[in-house]
N, C-alpha and C positions, 0 to 999 in steps of 0.2 A: 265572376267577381262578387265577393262577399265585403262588406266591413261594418264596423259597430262605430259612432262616432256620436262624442257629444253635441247639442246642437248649438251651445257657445263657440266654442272650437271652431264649428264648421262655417258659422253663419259670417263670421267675421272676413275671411278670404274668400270666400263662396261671392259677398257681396263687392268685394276688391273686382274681382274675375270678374263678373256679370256686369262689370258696370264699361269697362272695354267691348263688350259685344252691342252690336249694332242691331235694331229694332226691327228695321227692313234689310235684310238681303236679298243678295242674288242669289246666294250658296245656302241653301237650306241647314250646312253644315256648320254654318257661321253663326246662325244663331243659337248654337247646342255647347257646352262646356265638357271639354275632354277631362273627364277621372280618369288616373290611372294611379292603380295601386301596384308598390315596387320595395321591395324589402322591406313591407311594413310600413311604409313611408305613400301618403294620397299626398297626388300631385291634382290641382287643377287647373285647365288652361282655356283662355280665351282670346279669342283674335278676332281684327279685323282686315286682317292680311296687309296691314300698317302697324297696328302695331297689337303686340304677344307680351300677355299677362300670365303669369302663373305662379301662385298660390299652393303655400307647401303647409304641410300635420301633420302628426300623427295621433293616427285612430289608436278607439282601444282595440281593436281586431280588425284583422283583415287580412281577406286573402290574394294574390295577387289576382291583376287582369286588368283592361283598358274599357270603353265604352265614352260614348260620347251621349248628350242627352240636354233637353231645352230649359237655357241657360236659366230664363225669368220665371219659367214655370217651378223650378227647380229651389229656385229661391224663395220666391212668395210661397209654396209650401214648409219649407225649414220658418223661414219669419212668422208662419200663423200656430206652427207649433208652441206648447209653454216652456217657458225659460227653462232651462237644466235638465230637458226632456232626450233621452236617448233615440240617436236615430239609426236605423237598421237597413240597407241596404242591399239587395241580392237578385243578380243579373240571370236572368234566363229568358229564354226561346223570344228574343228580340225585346224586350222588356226590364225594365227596372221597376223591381218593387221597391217602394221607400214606406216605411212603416214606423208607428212610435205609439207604445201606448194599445190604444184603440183604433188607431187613423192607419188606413193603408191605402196607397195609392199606388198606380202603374200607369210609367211615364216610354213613351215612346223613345229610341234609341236611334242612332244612325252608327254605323261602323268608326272605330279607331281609325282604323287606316285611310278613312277620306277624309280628317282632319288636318287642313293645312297648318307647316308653319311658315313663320317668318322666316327666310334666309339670312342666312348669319354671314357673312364675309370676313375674310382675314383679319385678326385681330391686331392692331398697329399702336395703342397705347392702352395702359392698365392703371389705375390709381385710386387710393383711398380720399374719400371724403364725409366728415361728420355731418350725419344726416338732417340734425338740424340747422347747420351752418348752410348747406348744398337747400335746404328749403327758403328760409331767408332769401338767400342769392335770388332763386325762382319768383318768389313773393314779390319783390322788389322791382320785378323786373316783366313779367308777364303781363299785366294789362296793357301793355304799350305793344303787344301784339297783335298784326292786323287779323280781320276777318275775312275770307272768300275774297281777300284781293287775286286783281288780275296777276300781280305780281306777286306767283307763287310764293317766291325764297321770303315774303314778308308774313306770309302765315303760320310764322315759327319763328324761333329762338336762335339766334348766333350763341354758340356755347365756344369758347376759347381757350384752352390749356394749355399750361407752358410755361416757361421762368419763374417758376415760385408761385402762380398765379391760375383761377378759372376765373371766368370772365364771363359776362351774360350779359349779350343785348337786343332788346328788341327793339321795330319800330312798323308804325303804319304809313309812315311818310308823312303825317303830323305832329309827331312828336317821336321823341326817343327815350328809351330808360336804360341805362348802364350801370351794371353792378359789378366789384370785383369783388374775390375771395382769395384772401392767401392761404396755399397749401406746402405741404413738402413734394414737390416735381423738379425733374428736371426735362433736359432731352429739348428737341424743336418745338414748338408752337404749332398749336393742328386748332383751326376751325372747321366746326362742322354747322347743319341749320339743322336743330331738332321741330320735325311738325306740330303744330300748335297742340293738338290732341295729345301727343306724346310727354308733354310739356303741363298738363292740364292731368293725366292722369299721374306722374310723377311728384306733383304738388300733394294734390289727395292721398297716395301711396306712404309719403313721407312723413306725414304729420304722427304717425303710428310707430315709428322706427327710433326705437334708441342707436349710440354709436355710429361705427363708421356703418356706410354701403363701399361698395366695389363698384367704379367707373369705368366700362370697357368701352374704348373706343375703335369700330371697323372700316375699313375703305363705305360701306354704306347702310352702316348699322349703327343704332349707341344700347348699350346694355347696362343697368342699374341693375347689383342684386345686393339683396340682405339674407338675414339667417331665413325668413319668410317667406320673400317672394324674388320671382324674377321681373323684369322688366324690358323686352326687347323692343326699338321702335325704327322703321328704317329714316333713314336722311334724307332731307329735300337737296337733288340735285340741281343748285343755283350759284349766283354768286352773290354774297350779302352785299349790299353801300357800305363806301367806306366810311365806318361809323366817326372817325375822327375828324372827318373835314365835317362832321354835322356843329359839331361841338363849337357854338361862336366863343370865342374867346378874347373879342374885341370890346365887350362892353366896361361901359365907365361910370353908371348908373347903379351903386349895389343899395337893397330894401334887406332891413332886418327885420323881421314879420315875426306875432309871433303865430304858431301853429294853429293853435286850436280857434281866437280870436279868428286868425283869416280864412281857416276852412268852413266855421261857422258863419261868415259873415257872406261867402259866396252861396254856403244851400242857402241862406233867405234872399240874396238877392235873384239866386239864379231861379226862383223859382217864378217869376214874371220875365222871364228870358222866351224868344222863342224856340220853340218848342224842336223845328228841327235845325235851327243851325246854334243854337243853345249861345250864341256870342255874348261878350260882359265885355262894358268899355271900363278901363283900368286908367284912373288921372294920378298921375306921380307927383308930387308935389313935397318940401319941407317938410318932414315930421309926420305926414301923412298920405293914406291910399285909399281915392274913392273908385268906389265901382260903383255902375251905372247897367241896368237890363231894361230893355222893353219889349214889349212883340207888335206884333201885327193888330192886335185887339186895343192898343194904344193904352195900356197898364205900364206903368215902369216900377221899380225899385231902384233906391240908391242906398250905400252905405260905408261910413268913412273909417276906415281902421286905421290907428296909430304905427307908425312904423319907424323903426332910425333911419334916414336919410334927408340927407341935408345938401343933394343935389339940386340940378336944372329940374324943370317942368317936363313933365311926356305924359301924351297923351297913345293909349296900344289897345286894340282888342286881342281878346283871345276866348277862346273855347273853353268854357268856365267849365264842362267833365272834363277835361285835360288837366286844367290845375286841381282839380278836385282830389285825383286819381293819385297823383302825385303826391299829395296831400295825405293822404289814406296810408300810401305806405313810408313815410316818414317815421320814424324813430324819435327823433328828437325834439325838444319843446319850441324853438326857433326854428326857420327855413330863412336861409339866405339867398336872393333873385336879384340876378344881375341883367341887367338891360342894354343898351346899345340905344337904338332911335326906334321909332313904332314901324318900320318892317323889319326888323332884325328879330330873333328867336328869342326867348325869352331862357335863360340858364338858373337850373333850380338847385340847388346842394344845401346839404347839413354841416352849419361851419363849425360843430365839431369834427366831424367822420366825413372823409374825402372819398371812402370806399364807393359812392351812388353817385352817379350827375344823372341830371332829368333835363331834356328839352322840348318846349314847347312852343313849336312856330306861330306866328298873328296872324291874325285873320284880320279881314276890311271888314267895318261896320256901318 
């Protein structure tokens, strides 16, 4: 295997790829990124046998052949190269020479054919969606995904397509975030849970993509592809919470807030909150929202923000990164919160755009 390639060109998807391979493996093979040159056309692929990257160019030359080789090594060479510097490529007797310039290096190899992939299964729906819209959705929606919970189906994504609609939600069982997208679909309604990782490199992927991508969806695969790259990631075999009985829809308590005022006014209080259960006491009141932090070291903050409501008294804790977060990915210059009693969840929307609900349950203080 020969090829000639620029090192803009290459560094850009080189770094897409290498950033899906995993530090530590078991499979030595896992840490190496499959080249393979095919009509001209370099493919490169990374996995962590969850989930399959790959990264498409074309060189100025090249001749066909396959080779697999160490992903990070591979790249922190191309990135210490200088801008617009040609790179040169040429596979022999178990080694790859990469060379530019003056610099020549030889990088150890492992065989094509002991490079896994991802299994692909029957493909059961296909649909377009514009890539920056399909980002947004994700935006919107992924911080409210758990971590290393015990409850696998919660360290991912409910993704939902069907009647005119995708749908994204996530939650860690303290809150929820729901986002919809209108598309042109039709056909049944398929949920699947994409894993957090897969979900994490899809966001990064996409910020780079004009136009539409291609949504494939398999009994236990989802596949994003653009003109660039591919994206395969398998599915969490679970079954999500019903995310609709999350949703309180009893409360009688609505706060017109505005945005930046109330996110502002939680980082200064929250920053005398304690430290791991971060709590903020919320007093509801005529016209106004005080919040209230202290810790352990007997420091407090308060601070009183102006808001429209012209209700009862309540007094609610909650998890002041939970509203933070919420906060963050907001669009609009008001947030509208509606309340019920201080155990009831707390319901966050844009009383412009009905497209997001946010929920964030209370916490005792």
């Amino acid at each position: 295997m020969k090829l000639k390639v620029n090192r803009e060109a290459l560094l850009k998807p080189l770094q897409q790829v290498a950033g899906v391979v995993e530090r530590r493996q078991t499979l030595p093979v896992l840490a190496n990124v499959l080249m393979r040159v095919t009509d001209g056309q370099l493919s490169m692929t990374g996995t962590d046998l969850e989930v399959e990257l790959i990264g498409r160019l074309t060189p100025d030359s090249a001749d066909d052949g396959e080779i697999t080789v160490p992903a990070r090594k591979l790249m922190d060479i191309c990135r210490e190269l200088p801008e617009s510097a040609d790179i040169e490529f040429d596979y022999a007797d178990q080694r790859l020479t990469v060379s530019s310039g003056r610099f020549r290096s030889r990088l150890s190899t492992l065989p094509a054919d002991d490079f896994p992939s991802v299994d692909r299964s029957a493909e059961e729906m296909t649909t377009r969606i514009d890539a920056k819209a399909l980002k947004r959705l994700l935006d919107r929606t992924a911080f409210a995904m758990a971590q290393q919970d015990v409850r696998y189906f919660l360290n991912g994504m409910l993704i939902e397509i069907g009647d005119g609609h995708v749908r994204a939600v996530a939650t860690d069982g303290h809150r929820l975030a729901l986002s919809n997208l209108e598309i042109d679909t039709d056909g049944p309604t398929r949920q699947v849970i994409v894993p957090r990782k897969g979900i994490l490199e899809l966001q990064r992927l996409l910020q780079e993509v004009e136009g539409d991508v291609e949504l494939t969806i398999g009994t236990n695969h989802l596949c994003i592809q653009s003109d660039d790259f591919t994206l395969t990631t398998k599915l969490v075999d679970g079954r999500f919470p019903d995310y609709e009985r999350v949703v309180p829809r009893n409360g009688d308590k609505v706060v017109m807030a505005d945005k930046q005022e109330l996110r502002r006014a939680l980082s200064r209080t929250a920053i005398l909150s304690n430290e791991k259960f971060r709590g903020i006491r919320v007093n509801l009141s005529s016209g106004q929202l005080q919040l209230t932090a202290n810790n352990p070291e007997q420091e407090e903050a308060e601070e009183i923000v102006s808001v429209d409501y012209s209700g009862g008294d309540l007094e609610v804790g909650f998890n002041v990164g939970y509203l933070q977060d919420v906060l963050g990915v907001v669009d609009s210059d008001k947030v509208k919160i509606t309340l019920a009693d201080a155990n009831s969840s707390a319901l966050l929307e844009e009383p412009e755009d009905d497209d997001s609900t946010y929920v964030v349950m209370p916490m005792k203080l």
